[in-house]
C-alpha positions, 0 to 999 in steps of 0.5 A: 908609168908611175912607181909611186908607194902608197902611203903609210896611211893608206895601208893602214886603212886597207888593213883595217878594213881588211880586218874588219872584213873577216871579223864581219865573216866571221861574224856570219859564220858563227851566227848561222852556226849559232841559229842552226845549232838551235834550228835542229830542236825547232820541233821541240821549240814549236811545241813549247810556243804553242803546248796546247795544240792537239797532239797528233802521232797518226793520221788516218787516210780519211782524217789526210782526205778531211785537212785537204777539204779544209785546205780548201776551204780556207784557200777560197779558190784562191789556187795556193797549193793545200799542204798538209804536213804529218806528225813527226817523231819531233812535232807530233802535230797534224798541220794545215798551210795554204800559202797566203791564207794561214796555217792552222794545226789540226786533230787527229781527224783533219779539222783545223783547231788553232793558227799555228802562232810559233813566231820565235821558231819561224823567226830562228829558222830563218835567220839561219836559212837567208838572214831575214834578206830578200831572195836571193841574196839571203840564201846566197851570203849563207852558202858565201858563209858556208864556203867560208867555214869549209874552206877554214875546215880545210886550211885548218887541217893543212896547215897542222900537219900533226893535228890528228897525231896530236888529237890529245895534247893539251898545253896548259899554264905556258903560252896562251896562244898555244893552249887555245891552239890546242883547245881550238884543234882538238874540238876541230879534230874532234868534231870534223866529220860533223863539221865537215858534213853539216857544212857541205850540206848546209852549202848544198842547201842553200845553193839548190834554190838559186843553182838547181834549175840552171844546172839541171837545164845544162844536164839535160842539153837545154830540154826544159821540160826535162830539166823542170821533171827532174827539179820539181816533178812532172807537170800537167798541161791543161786548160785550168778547167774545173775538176774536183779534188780526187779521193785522197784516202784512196791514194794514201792507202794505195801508197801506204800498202804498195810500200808498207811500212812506210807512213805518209807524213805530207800531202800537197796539192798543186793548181787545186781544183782544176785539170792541171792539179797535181797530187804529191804524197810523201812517206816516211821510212823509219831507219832510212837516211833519205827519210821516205818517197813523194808519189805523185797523180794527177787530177783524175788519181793516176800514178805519175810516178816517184821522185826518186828519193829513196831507189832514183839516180844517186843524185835524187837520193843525195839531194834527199839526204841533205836535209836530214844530214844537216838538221839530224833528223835521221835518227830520233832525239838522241841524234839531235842532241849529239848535233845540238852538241857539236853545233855548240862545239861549232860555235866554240871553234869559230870563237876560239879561232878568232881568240887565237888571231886576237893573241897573235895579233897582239904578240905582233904589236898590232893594235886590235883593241877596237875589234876585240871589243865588238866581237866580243859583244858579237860572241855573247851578245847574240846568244843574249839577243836570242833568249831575249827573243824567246823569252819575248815570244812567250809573252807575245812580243814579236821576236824580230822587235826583240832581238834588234832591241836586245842587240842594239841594247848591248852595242855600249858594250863595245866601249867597255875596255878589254884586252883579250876577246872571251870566251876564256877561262877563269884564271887564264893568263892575258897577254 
């Protein structure tokens, strides 16, 4: 057996990729912490790209019945579901999707008005959700991500024993490294609990897709159809013969006076216009986490029964809570201000964190000129590359073309010399 010592070189060039391995982590995390932090006033950015839709705060029962016969109108027997998504607090608009076929927002009565054109908030929120990558493997480096930053949150906190008791000391004007310890562990002190929760719920979210159907098949013994209940609601076996659309006013004030107050904020129809179509009906609860309840009928209007978000099985009611806890739509603007806040706050750690291993490295002699460069133009140039493609967007150019512009645009910046990666403050003192 060979005891041969692997060469000086070798182990450098494993230390480097190394390296470069976290950097490109920690990359993603502040990516996803950057395009989330904005994700939260996705409502608020929708209505600037496109101001002159009408502006809807209430849906009547019949103006919900008309955007479903437009819905299918413009699905054309193709059998996409006709999906009619409410005003909310943040986007008071009445919207008409059909997969395949378009979006349209509509007027308080149902009738399409204009294509929805809100390129920049579609472009954002799906950097953050999957990276712009083919399923899975988008949603999947995101929850990868997730566990990454979770698993920091958690190291972070051990390896600090007095961090909690230390909550307020700052050393400033001595070494470095420790005042941007101090910095970086009072904003994870601080924000841990959103920390904490935005993560844990960001994973979940980002997991449900790939893992929620194989762990609700091995919880109910390998019965499918039970599993496919529990994940995406009752189905209904039929022969896909023709049956109209029931009266959908009808049902929504069947459901709005069975659980006033509560509004309906979504309708959906599935398989339309056959006998195996199926009739989801969501409220919307104020002051309630979970944030409402989808009732479901089948084709000829009866009752299926409730998903189980708002009184179900405690973990119906959690799945129903992720994504209000993780975009803070629970509570208003004010909330989503606090969130947007801390997920600056967020973005702040990560960049911080990789501040204090630069100084650490380079208190050891270690030589780490190159990645100081680059993610220092990661750490300014995204938030850049992201103006530039809002800014572009208003003026109808594509986001996407943007953004890789204004990314590929700032790449020379990784030659400019530096010696400690920024964010700093004026006036610190390098090493």
């Amino acid at each position: 057996m060979s005891n041969a010592v692997p060469s000086i070189s070798f182990v450098k060039k494993s230390l480097s990729a190394h390296a470069l391995l976290g950097l490109v982590m920690a990359a993603l995390i502040y990516q996803i912490s950057l395009t989330g932090t904005i994700s939260v006033f996705a409502g608020e950015l929708r209505q600037i790209e496109q101001s002159d839709a009408p502006k809807v705060e209430s849906v009547s029962p019949e103006g919900y019945a008309t955007a479903i016969a437009q819905a299918t109108r413009i699905a054309d027997g193709s059998g996409a579901p006709l999906i009619i998504l409410g005003p909310t607090e943040s986007l008071p608009r009445l919207e008409i999707r059909v997969p395949g076929k378009g979006a349209y927002f509509a007027n308080r009565a149902g009738n399409p008005i204009a294509p929805v054109e809100t390129p920049f908030t579609n472009f954002v929120t799906e950097l953050h959700e999957a990276l712009h990558l083919p399923s899975p493997w988008g949603t999947a480096i995101v929850a990868l991500s997730g566990f990454a930053l979770f698993a920091l949150l958690v190291s972070g906190i051990a390896a600090h024993p007095r961090i909690f008791r230390d909550a307020f000391r700052f050393r400033i004007g001595g070494n470095p490294r420790l005042e941007q310890a101090d910095f970086h562990n009072r904003t994870g002190v601080w924000g841990l609990p959103f920390h904490a929760i935005v993560t844990f719920s960001g994973i979940y979210l980002a997991l449900l897709p790939l893992l929620g159907a194989p762990m609700a098949f091995l919880a109910y013994q390998g019965d499918i159809d039970a599993a496919m209940a529990e994940q995406i609601g009752p189905q209904i076996e039929g022969e896909g013969l023709a049956q109209p659309v029931p009266d959908i006013a009808a049902l929504i004030r069947q459901v709005e006076g069975a659980n006033s107050p509560a509004s309906v904020s979504f309708a959906m129809v599935e398989n339309p216009l056959t006998d195996r179509q199926i009739i989801s009906i969501d409220t919307n609860v104020p002051r309630q986490l979970a944030s409402g309840e989808s009732y479901r009928f089948d084709g000829a209007g009866r009752f299926l029964g409730a998903a189980g978000f708002a009184d179900g099985s405690p973990e119906k009611q959690l799945q129903a809570a992720m994504f209000p806890l993780h975009f803070g739509t629970f509570g208003g603007l004010p909330i989503r201000i606090v969130y947007g806040l801390l997920g600056i706050a967020l973005c702040w750690l990560c960049a911080t964190g990789m501040r204090i291993w630069f100084l650490r490295q380079t208190q050891r002699g270690a030589r780490t000129e190159s990645l100081q460069r680059l993610w220092r133009v990661i750490a300014w140039g995204q938030p850049l590359a992201l103006f530039a493609a809002f800014a572009a967007s208003l003026f109808g150019i594509s986001p996407v073309a943007a953004f890789c512009i204004a990314s590929l645009a700032l790449l020379p910046f990784v030659w400019v010399p530096a010696e400690v990666v920024l964010p700093s403050r004026p006036g610190l003192r390098r090493s």
